[in-house]
Structures are given as C-alpha cells and as structure tokens.
C-alpha positions in Angstrom: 12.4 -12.1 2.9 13.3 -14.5 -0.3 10.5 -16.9 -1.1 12.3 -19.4 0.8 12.7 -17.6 4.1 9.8 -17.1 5.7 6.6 -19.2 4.4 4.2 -19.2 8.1 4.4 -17.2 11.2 2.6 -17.7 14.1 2.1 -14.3 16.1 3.0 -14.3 19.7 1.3 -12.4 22.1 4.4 -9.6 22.3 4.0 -9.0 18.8 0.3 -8.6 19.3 -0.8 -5.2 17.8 1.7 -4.1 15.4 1.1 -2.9 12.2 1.2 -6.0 9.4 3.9 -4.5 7.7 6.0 -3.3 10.3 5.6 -7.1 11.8 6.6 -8.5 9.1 9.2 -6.5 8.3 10.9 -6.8 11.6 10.7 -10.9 10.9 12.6 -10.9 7.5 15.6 -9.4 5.6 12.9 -7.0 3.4 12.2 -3.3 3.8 8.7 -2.4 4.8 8.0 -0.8 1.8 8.5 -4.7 -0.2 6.9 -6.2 2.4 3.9 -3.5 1.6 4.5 -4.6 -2.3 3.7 -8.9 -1.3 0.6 -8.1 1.0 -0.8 -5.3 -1.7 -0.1 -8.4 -4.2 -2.7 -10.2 -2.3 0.7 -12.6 -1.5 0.2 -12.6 2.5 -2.6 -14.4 3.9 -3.5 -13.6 7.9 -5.6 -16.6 8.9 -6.0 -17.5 5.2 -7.3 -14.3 4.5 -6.3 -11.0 2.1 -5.1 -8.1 5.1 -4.1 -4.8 4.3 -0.4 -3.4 5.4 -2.3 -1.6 8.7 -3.8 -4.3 9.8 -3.1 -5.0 13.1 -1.9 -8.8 13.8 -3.4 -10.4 17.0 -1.8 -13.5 19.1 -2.0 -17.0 17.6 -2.4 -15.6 13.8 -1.2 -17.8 10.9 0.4 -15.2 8.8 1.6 -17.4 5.3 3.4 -15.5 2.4 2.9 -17.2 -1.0 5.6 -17.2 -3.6 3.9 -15.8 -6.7 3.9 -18.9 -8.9 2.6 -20.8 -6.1 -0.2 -17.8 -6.1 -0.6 -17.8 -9.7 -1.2 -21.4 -9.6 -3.8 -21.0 -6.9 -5.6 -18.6 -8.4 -9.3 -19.4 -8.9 -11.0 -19.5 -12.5 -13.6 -16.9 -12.7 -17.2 -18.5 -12.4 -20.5 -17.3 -13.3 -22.6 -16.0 -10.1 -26.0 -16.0 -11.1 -29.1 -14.5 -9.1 -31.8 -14.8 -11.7 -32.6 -16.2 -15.0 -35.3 -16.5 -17.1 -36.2 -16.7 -21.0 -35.3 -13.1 -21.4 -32.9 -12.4 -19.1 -29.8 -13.2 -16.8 -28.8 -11.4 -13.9 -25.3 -11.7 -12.9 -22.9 -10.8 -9.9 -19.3 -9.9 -11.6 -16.4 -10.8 -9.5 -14.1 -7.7 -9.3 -11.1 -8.7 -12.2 -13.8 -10.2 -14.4 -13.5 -8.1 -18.1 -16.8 -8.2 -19.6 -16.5 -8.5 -23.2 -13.0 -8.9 -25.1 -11.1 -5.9 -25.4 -9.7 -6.8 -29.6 -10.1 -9.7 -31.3 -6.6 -11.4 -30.3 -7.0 -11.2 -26.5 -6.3 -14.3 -24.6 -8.3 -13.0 -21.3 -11.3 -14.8 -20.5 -13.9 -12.2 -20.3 -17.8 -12.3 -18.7 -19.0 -13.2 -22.7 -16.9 -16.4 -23.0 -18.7 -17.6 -19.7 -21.9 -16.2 -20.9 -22.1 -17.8 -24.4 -20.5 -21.3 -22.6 -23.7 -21.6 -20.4 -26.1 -20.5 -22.9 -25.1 -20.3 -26.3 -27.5 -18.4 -27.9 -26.3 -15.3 -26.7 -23.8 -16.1 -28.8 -26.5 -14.3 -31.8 -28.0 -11.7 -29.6 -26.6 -8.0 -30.4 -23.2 -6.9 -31.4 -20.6 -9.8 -32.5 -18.1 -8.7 -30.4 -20.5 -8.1 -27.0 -22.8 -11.1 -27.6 -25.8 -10.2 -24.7 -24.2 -7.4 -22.9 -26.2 -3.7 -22.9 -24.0 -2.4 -20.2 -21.1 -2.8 -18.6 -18.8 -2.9 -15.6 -15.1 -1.8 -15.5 -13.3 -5.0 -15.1 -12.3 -3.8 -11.6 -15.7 -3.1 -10.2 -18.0 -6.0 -8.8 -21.8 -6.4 -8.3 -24.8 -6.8 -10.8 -24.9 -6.9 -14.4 -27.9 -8.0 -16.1 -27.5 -10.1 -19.7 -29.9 -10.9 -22.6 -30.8 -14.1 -24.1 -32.4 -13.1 -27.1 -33.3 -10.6 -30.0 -36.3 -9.2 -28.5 -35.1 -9.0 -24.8 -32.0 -7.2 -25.9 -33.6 -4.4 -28.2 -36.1 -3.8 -25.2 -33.3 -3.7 -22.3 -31.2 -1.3 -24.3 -34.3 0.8 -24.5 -35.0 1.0 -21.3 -31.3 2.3 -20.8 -31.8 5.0 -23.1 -34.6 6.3 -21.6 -33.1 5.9 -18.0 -35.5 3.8 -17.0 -33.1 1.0 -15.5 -32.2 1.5 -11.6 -28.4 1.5 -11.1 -27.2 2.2 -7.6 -23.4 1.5 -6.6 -21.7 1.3 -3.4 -18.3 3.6 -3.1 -15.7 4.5 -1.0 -14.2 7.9 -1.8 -11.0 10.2 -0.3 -11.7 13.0 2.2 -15.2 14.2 3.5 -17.9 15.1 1.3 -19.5 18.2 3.1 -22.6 17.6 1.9 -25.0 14.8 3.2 -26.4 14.3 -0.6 -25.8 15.7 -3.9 -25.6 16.0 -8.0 -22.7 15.7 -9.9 -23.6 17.0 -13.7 -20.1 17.8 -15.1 -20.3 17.0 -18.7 -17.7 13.9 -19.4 -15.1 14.1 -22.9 -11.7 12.4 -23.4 -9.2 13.3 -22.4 -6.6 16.2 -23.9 -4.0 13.6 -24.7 -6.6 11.5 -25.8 -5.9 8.8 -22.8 -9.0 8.6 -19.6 -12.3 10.0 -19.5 -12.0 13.2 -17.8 -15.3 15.7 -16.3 -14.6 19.0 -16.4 -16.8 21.5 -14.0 -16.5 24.4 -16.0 -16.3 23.2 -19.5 -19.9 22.7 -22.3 -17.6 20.5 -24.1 -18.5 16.4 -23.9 -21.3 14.1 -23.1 -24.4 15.0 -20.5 -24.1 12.7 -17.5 -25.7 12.7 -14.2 -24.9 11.2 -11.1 -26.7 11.2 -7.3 -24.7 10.2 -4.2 -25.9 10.5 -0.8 -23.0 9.7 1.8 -23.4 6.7 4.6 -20.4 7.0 6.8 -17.5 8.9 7.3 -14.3 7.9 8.3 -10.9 9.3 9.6 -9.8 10.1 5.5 -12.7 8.6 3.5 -16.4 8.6 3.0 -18.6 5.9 2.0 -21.5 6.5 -0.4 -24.3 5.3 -2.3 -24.4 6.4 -5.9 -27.1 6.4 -8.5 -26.3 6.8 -12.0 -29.0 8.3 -14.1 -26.4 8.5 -17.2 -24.2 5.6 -18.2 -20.7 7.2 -19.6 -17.6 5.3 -19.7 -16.0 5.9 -15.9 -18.6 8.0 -15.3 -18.7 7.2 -11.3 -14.9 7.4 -10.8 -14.3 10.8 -13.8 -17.4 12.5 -11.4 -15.7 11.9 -8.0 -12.4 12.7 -9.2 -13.1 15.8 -10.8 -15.6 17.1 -7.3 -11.8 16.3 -5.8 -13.2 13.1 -3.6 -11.7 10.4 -6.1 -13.0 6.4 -5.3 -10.3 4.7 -2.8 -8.1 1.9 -4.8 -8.5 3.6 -8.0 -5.4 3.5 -10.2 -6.9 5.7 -12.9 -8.0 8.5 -11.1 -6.5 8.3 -8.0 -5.6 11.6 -6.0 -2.0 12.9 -6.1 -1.5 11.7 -2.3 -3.2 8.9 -1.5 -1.7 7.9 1.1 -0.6 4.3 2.2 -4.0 2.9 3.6 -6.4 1.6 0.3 -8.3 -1.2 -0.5 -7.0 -3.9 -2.2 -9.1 -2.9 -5.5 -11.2 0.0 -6.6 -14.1 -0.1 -3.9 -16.8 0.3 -6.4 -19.7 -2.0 -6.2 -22.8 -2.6 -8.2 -25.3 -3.2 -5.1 -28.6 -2.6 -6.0 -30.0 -3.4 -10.6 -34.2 -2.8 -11.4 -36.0 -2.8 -14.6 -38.9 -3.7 -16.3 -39.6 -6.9 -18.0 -41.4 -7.6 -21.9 -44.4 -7.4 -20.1 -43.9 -4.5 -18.0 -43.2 -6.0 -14.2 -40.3 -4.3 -12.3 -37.8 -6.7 -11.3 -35.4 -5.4 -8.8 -32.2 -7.0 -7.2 -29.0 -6.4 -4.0 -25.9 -7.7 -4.3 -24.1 -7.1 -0.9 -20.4 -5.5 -0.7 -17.7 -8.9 -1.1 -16.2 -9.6 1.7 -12.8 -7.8 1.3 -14.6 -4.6 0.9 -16.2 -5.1 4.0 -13.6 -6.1 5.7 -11.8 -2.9 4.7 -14.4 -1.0 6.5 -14.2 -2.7 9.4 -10.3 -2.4 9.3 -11.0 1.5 9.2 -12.9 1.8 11.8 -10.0 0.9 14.0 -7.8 3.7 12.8 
C-alpha cells in the first residue's frame, strides 16, 4: 500500500470481523507486518479514531490511512489541561507525549515548563532554573495529574510534603500476565543500571535507593492485568523498574518491556496518573481524579473481546 493507493475504505459486510490488519492487508500491495507498522504509527484511523492491529472492523467503517506528512501536519499542539488553580498552586492533566521540563539546554521540544511559564510567568522564578515550578514529575509517556507551584513559598512546602510522603499518588496500569495476588508491596531497592543506561530494581540486591510501591489488581484479562498503584516513594521509573523486575512489566512499555510481548499492546505505555492529594499552606487536603484517556479505555474494551 504506497501513500497513494489506498487513502479510505469502506468495510462491507463480508469483510465484517476480520482482524484490522489482516483486512487491510488483504486490500493493498503491503505485508501485514507494515500494515501493523502505519496503524501502530497512529497512521490508520477506523471512524476517525486510533484502532489497534486486532481490532475487529464492522460493516460501513471508514477506515482512512494518512500519509505521514499529512499526519505530522495534523498533529495537535500540546495544550495545558488545567483542573485547578489557585495562588499557590496548579493542578494539571499531562497529555501522554508531553516532556515536562527540557531535557539540556539546546532542546527544541516543547516541554510542560514552556507552557507553564507562557500562562503564568512567574513560575518562571520559582525553584530550579532549568524546572521552573515542577516538584515532581511524569515520564513524558505517562498521562494524568501533575501538580505545579506558583511561588517561593508554595514550592518549598510542596516539595516537603513529598519528602515526607505526605502527597497521595495513585496511578492506573496495565501490566503482562496475571499477578497471583489480589494486592501487594513491591520494596526492591532501585540503582542504575550495570551499563550505566535504565533504572533497574533488583529483588535480591541492598545496593540503590529505598522505594516502595502498593498495587492492588482490578481486572484480569486473557494476558494482562490491570491495577491500581500507589507510590509511597518517588524514584525515577519507579512504577515500570518495580513491575518489570516482579516479571509483570506495564503493557506499551519500550523500556522495560518483556522479552515476548506479543503483538497485542497499547498504543503507549498504559500508565496513568488517576488519582493526586495534598495539603495546602494552611493545612486543607485537596484531593483530585483524572479518568483513563480515551485510547486507554478503549484498549480495554478492545481486550475484552479477545
């Protein structure tokens, strides 16, 4: 399929119930393995919506297969999604792709600060130079709530409150396999790597950092289960070095993903910041839910099909 083959299908009703990539690899010139590559692109659209190769087409579809300039060019701008703001504080939902602060000085990738310190400059002066307002973070693949500071004060007292794990952080996550437990702790200490590259937790070694994490599962599936995490530590990858290391790693994960992970995964690490509390300066808890985007849950809904 070149990009000026095939640009809109409509699915007939004998086509009805075939796999998305076997249907659209019986339509075109390409192998189902690059007609796999374009959908996990985000390059077909079913109904104007991102599907997943096993998805299974029903009559009347629109199926419509961008050409990647034409995708590029369509891309949307990442916005700010606030849910609360006051003089202290601002509570943000992060679109999964969204960096959060600049990774060197010389990067060209618009990251959560530059939005941050366009809508309220002076952030711009609150904390470290290079992280204007941030105390934590999310990894620029992982959605959901982030909370920002606006000024001196608020900043030095948030990052407190971190410290002293104090702050609620619970994620939602979708990981390989079946966990056999219904609830659990995961306290492998967390280090870098051997070669120096990710974050790695080792079950059996005292060497790294302490970090905790809580999970208690939701729902299993045929080859996953879906969980609700709470971190009581905050270590770089914590979430996904924890999983990975128990031997569940988090679905979509290109970091620590498992050595066969078989050909059904989301579009993007399902990792999702769903549920940020903590005090205020004068000591009233303040408590917000983000719900999963909507191709996360329309992920789940795929799998329960399979």
């Amino acid at each position: 399929m070149t990009e000026k083959s095939i640009k809109k299908l409509s699915v007939n009703k004998d086509d009805a119930g075939m796999r998305l990539d076997v249907y659209l690899a019986a339509m075109s010139d390409q192998t189902r393995s690059q007609i796999q590559k374009l959908i996990n692109e985000g390059l077909v659209l079913v109904n104007e919506k991102i599907k997943y190769p096993h998805y299974k087409v029903k009559p009347d579809e629109i199926i419509e297969i961008k050409q990647k300039k034409e995708a590029r060019k369509n891309e949307k701008e990442h916005q700010l999604k606030i849910i609360f703001q006051n003089k202290d504080f601002i509570v943000i939902d992060k679109s999964s792709g969204l960096i959060v602060h600049p990774p060197h000085a010389r990067s060209k990738e618009t990251a959560l600060t530059d939005l941050l310190v366009k809508d309220f400059p002076e952030i711009k002066n609150v904390g470290e130079k290079t992280r204007p307002g941030i105390v934590h973070r999310l990894d620029k693949e992982v959605s959901g709530l982030m909370a920002a500071t606006r000024n001196t004060e608020a900043y030095e007292f948030l990052k407190t409150e971190f410290k002293e794990r104090r702050v609620k952080k619970i994620y939602t996550g979708l990981v390989h396999g079946k966990l056999r437990e219904s609830q659990g702790e995961i306290s492998f200490k967390i280090a870098r790597g051997v070669k120096g590259g990710r974050m790695a937790a080792r079950p059996k070694s005292q060497e790294g950092k302490e970090a905790l994490t809580f999970y208690r599962v939701i729902k299993k599936f045929t080859n996953f289960t879906l969980v609700e995490i709470e971190l009581k530590t905050g270590r770089t990858h914590q979430i996904r070095a924890h999983f990975h290391a128990l031997g569940h790693p988090l679905a979509g994960d290109p970091l620590y993903k498992p050595k066969r992970a078989g050909k059904i995964l989301p579009p993007r690490i399902f990792l999702h910041s769903t549920i940020l509390g903590f005090n205020n300066l004068n000591n009233e808890w303040l408590e917000f839910t983000s719900p999963l985007p909507e191709e996360l849950e329309q992920f789940l809904t795929d799998l329960k099909t399979l």
